[in-house]
C-alpha positions as CSV (number, residue, x, y, z in Angstrom):
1,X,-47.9,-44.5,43.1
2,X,-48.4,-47.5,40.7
3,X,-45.9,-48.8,38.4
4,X,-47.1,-47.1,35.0
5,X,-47.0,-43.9,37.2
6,X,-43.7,-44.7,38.3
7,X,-42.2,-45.3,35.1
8,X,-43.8,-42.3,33.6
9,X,-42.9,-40.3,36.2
10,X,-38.6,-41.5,35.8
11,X,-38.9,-40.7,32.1
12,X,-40.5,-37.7,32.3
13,X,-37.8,-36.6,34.7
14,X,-35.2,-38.1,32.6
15,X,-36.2,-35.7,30.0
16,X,-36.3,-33.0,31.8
17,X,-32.8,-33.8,33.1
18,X,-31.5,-34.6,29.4
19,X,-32.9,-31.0,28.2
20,X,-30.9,-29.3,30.5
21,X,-28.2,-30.9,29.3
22,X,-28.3,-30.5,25.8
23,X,-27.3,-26.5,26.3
24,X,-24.1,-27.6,28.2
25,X,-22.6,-30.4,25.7
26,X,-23.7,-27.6,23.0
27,X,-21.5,-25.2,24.8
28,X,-19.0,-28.6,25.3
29,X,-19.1,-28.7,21.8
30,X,-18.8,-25.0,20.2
31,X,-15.2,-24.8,22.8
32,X,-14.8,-28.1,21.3
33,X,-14.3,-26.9,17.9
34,X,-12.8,-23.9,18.6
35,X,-9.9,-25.5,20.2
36,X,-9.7,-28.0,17.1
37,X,-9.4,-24.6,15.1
38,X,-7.2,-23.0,17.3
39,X,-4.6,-26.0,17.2
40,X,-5.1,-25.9,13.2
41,X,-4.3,-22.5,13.2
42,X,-0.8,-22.8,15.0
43,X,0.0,-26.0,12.7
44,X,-0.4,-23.9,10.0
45,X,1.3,-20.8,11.1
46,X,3.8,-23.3,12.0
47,X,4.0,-24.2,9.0
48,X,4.7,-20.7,7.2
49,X,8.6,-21.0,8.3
50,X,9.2,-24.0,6.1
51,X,12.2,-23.8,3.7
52,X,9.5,-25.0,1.2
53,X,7.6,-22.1,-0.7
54,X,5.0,-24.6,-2.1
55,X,4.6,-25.3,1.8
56,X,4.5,-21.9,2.6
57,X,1.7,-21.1,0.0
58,X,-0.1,-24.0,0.6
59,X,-0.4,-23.0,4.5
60,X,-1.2,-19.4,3.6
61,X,-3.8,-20.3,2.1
62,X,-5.3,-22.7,4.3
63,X,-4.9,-19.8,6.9
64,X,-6.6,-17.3,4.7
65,X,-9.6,-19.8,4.4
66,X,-9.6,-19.6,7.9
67,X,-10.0,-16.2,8.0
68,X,-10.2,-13.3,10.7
69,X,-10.2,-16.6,13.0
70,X,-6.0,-16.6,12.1
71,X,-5.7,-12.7,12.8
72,X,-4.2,-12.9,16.7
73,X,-1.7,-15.5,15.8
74,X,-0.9,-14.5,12.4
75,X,-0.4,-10.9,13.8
76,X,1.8,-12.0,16.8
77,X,3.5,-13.8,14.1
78,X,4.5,-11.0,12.3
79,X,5.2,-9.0,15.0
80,X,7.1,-11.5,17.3
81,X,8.4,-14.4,15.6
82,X,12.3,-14.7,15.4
83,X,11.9,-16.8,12.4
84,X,12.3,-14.1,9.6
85,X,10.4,-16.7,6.8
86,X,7.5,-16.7,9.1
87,X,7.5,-13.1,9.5
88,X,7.6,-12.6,6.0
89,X,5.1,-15.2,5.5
90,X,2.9,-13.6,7.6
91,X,3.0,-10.6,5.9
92,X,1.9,-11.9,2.8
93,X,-0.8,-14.1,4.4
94,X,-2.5,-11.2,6.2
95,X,-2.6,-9.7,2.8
96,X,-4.7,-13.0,1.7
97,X,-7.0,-12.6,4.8
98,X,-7.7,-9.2,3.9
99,X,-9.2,-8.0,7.1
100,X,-8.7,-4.6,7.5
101,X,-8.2,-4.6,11.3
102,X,-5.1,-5.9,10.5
103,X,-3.2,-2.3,9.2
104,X,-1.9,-0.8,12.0
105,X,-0.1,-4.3,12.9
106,X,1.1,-4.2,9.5
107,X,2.5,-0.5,9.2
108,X,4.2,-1.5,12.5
109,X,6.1,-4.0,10.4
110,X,6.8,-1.4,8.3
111,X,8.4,0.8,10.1
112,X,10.4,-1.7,12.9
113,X,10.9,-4.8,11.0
114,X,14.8,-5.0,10.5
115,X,14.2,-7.5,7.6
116,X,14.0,-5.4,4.0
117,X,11.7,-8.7,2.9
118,X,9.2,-8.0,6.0
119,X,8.5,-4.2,5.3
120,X,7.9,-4.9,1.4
121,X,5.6,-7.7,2.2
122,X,3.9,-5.6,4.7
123,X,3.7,-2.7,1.8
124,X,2.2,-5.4,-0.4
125,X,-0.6,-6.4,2.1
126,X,-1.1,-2.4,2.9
127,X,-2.0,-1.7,-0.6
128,X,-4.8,-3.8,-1.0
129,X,-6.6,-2.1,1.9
130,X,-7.7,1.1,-0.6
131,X,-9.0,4.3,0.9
132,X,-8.7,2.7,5.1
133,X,-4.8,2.4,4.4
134,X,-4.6,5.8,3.6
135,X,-4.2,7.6,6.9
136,X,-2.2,5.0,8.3
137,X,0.1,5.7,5.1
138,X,-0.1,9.6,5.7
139,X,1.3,8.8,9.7
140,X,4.2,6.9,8.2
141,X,4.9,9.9,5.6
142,X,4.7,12.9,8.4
143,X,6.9,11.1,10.9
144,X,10.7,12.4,10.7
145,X,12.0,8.9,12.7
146,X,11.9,6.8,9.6
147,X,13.7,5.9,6.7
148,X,13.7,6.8,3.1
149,X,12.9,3.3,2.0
150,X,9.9,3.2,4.4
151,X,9.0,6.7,2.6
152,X,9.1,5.3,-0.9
153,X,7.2,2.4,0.4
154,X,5.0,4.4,1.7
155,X,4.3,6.3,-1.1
156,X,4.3,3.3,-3.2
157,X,1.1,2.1,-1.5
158,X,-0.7,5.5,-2.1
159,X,0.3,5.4,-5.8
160,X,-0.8,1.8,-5.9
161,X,-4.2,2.9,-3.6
162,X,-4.4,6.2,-6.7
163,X,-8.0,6.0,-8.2
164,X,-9.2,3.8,-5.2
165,X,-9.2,7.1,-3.4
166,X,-9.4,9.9,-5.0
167,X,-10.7,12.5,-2.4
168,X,-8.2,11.1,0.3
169,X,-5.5,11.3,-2.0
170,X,-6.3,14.5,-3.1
171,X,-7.1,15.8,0.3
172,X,-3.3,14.7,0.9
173,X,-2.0,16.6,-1.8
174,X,-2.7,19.4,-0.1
175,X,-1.4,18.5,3.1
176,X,1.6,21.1,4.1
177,X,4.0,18.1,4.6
178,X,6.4,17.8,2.1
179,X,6.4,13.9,2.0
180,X,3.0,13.5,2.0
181,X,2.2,16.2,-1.1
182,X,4.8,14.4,-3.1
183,X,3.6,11.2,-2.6
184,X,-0.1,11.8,-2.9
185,X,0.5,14.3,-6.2
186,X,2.6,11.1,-8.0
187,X,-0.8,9.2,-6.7
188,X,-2.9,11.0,-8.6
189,X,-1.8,10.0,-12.2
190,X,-4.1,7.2,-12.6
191,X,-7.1,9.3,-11.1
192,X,-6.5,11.5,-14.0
193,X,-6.0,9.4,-16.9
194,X,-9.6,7.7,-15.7
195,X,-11.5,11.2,-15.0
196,X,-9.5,13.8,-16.1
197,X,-11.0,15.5,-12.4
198,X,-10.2,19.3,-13.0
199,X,-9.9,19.6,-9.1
200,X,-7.0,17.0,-9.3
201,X,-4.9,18.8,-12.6
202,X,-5.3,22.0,-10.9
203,X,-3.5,20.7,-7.5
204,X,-0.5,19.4,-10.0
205,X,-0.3,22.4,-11.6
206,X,0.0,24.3,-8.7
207,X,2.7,21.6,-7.4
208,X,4.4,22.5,-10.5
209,X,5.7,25.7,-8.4
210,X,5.5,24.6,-4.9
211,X,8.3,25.5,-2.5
212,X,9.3,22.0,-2.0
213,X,11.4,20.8,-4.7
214,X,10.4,16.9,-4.3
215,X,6.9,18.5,-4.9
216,X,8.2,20.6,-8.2
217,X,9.5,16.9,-9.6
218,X,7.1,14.9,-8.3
219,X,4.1,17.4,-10.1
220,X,6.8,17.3,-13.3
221,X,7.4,13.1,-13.4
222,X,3.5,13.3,-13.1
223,X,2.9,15.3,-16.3
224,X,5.2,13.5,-18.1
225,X,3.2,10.1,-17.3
226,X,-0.2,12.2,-19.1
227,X,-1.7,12.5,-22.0
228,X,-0.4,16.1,-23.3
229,X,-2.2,18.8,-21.1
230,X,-1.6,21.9,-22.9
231,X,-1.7,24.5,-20.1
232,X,1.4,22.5,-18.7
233,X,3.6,22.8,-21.7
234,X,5.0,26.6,-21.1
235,X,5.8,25.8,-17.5
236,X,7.2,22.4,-18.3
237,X,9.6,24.9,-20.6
238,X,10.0,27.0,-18.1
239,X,11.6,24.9,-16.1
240,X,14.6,24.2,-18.3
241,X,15.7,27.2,-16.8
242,X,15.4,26.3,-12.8
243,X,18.9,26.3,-10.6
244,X,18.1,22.9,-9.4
245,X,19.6,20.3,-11.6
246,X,16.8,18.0,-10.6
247,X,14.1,19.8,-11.6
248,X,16.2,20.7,-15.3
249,X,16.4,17.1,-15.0
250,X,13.1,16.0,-14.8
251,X,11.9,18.1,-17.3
252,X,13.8,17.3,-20.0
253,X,12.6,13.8,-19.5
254,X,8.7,14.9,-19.0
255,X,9.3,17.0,-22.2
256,X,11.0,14.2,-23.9
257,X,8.3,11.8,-22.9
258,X,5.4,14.4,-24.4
259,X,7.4,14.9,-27.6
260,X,6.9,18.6,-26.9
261,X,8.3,19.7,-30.6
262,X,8.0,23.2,-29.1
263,X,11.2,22.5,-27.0
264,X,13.3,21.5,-29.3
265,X,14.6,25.2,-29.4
266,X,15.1,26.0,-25.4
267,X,16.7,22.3,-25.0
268,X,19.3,23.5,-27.7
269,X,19.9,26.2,-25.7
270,X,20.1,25.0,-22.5
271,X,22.7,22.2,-23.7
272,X,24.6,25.2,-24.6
273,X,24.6,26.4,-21.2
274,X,24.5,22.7,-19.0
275,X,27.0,21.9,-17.0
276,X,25.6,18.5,-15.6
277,X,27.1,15.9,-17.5
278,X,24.3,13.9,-17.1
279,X,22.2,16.0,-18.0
280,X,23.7,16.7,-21.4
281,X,23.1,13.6,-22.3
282,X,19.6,13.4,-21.2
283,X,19.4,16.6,-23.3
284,X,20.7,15.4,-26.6
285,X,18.9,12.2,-26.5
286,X,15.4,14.1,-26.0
287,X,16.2,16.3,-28.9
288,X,16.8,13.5,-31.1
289,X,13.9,12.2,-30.4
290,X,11.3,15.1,-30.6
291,X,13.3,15.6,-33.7
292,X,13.0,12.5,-35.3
């Protein structure tokens, strides 16, 4: 073989050799850069315990930039950190990122974090989630293990979620737990003042006499919150006249609210007959009103 063949022959294999290559330092590269990412993404989460709040936002942000690339760390962050800023941080970031997959990590906060800050941060990132928090709201609602304040967070979302979701919330307000038809007929009100959904006043109306009396003054709060439904008015009275001082409670103030002149008559009577203190007062200061 001649020189000029020779030489030909080297580059040609060279090429060859080089080509072959080129996939590997790609693959060099693309770990590469996801390392470099990877070591971002723990400076910044790092960075989310900072006394600093300008610091703390300013991370968050860069973190949400990041995306679904910050989920694993920010999640074990939330989950795992001892650093109680960073937790709540966390919280608040993932609400930022605003990938869904992120929920059940988030209602785990809820419901385990022992910082008050942590589960209404957590709340707050639930929320924005619409109609795929719902169910994962509705777990939190049916279990028996947790707390009042994880219940009215829990129901906070789902009145926040409202007209996001109509047919999951009104599918819940028919649910046979007691916590979950409270929370979802309270969720309804901004459904309603949008649409004025028949389906959905019927459900409060029938909550109106339910045999769960956070359902009775949940469906009452609810109708005081509307525009003036007239089919409500006569049971709204009616309930003036209910043993539980809660529900007489409630519906003075829904009445009030309406400026139902109407009552003015069985609220003079039944401030004649209240014994509730509290109650009298709430009394006289609604019939003042409607009479003014």
């Amino acid at each position: 073989m001649d020189n000029k063949k020779l030489d030909n022959y080297s580059k040609s294999k060279l090429t060859n050799e080089e080509e072959k290559e080129k996939p590997k330092r790609g693959e060099l590269n693309i770990r590469s850069k996801k390392k470099s990412i990877q070591n971002d993404i723990k400076l910044l989460i790092k960075g989310l315990g900072d006394e600093n709040g300008l610091v703390r936002r300013s991370h968050a942000e860069a973190l949400a930039q990041l995306g679904s690339a910050a989920l694993p760390e920010l999640i074990n962050t939330l989950l795992n950190s001892k650093n109680v800023i960073q937790r709540r941080a966390a919280a608040k970031t993932l609400k930022l990122v605003e990938d869904p997959t992120a929920l059940p990590h988030l209602i785990k906060a809820l419901t385990t974090d022992s910082d008050s800050i942590v589960k209404f941060s957590a709340a707050g990132a639930i929320a924005i989630f619409g109609e795929a928090a719902v169910n994962h709201l509705i777990f939190v609602l049916e279990n028996k293990e947790y707390t009042e304040m994880q219940y009215g967070l829990a129901a906070w979302c789902l009145e926040f979620i409202g007209a996001k979701a109509p047919n999951s919330i009104k599918k819940a307000a028919k649910s046979k737990n007691t916590n979950v038809k409270s929370a979802a007929i309270s969720a309804l009100e901004e459904h309603i003042r949008q649409s004025q959904d028949q389906e959905a006043i019927q459900l409060v109306e029938s909550a109106m006499n339910d045999h769960a009396e956070n359902v009775q003054i949940e469906a009452i709060k609810l109708i005081g919150k509307l525009y003036r439904i007239e089919s409500f008015i006569p049971t709204l009275i009616l309930k003036l006249k209910n043993k539980s001082p809660d529900i007489r409670k409630a519906s003075v103030l829904s009445l009030m609210q309406l400026n139902i002149n109407e009552a003015i008559n069985p609220l003079k009577a039944l401030l004649k007959l209240e014994q509730d203190k509290n109650i009298r007062i709430i009394i006289k200061l609604a019939i003042k009103r409607i009479d003014n």
